[in-house]
C-alpha positions, 0 to 999 in steps of 0.5 A: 202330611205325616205330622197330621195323620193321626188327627186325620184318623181320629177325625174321620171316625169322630166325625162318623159317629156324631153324625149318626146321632143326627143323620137318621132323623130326615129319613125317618118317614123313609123308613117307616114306609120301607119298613112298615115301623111304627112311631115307638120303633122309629122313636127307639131307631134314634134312642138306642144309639145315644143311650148305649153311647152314653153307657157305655162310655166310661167301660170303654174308657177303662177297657181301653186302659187294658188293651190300648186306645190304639187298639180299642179305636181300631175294634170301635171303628171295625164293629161301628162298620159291621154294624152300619152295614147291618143297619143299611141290610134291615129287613124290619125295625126290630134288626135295625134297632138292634144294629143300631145298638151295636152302633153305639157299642162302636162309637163308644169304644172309639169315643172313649179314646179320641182325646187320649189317641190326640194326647199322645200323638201331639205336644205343645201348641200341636196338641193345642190346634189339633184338639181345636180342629177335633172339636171343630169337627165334632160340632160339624158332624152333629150340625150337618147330620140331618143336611146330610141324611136329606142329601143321601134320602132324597139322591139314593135312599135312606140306606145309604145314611149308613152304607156312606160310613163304610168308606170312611171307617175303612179309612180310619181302621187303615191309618190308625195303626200306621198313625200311633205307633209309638204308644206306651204298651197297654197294661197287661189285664183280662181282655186279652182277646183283643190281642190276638186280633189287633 
């Protein structure tokens, strides 16, 4: 189990943030009514996430040179917690769009540094399985978003489509340090700030 604790953590947050890419579209007639939100903010509720995502990937990517991919999954999943929290707590379309968008910063940070968490904690035929289950469940989260977003709608209301990521993000924040520790030391570089908290 020890062996595949780093895949685990990796998975967890992987699978979180593929699914909120689909997870919001069965709750969207929820939260127009819930938030009185007109079609052009419900449209933007699904848009800002995959936009500032794909932004920013590539910063994150480099950023993560800096301070550690350990490091910046770790702050990736923490935001991407504060965020959903904050989503599930909006009181009008307008802080749900924005917290969307801080959900997106997350997910970049944490996406940006999957493959190389999973490049560094395996070797061989290792590496091999576990890249084969992380695309697995990368496929998975977006295919079951919209199931599960229904199941949580329908049982609870559309809140819990991002209060459920909070379970799940304290559990990858929980094993990721435990999980690489043998990582090489990150460059030194001007992002020391993450330092001093990770």
């Amino acid at each position: 189990m020890r062996k595949w604790r780093p895949l685990i953590a990796v998975c967890l947050g992987t699978f979180m943030l593929l699914l909120d890419v689909t997870v919001v579209i069965v709750a969207l007639p929820d939260m127009a009514s819930g938030l009185a939100a007109s079609l052009t903010e419900l449209q933007w509720v699904i848009d800002i996430y995959a936009l500032v995502l794909a932004a920013l990937l590539l910063g994150a990517g480099a950023a993560a040179d800096v301070v550690g991919p350990r490091r910046m999954y770790v702050a990736g999943t923490a935001l991407f917690a504060l965020a959903s929290l904050g989503c599930g707590l909006a009181s009008g379309p307008g802080s749900l769009i924005a917290m969307r968008g801080v959900q997106g910063l997350g997910a970049a940070a944490m996406f940006a540094t999957t493959l190389s968490l999973l490049a560094a904690a395996y070797e061989g035929r290792d590496r091999s399985f576990a890249l084969g289950i992380w695309g697995a469940v990368s496929g998975a989260a977006a295919a079951l978003g919209p199931v599960l977003g229904g199941v949580l709608t329908q049982s609870l209301e559309w809140r819990w489509i991002f209060f459920i990521n909070l379970p799940v993000s304290v559990a990858a924040v929980w094993l990721t340090p435990f999980s690489f520790l043998h990582l090489p030391a990150p460059q030194e570089g001007p992002l020391l700030l993450f330092r001093l908290f990770f």
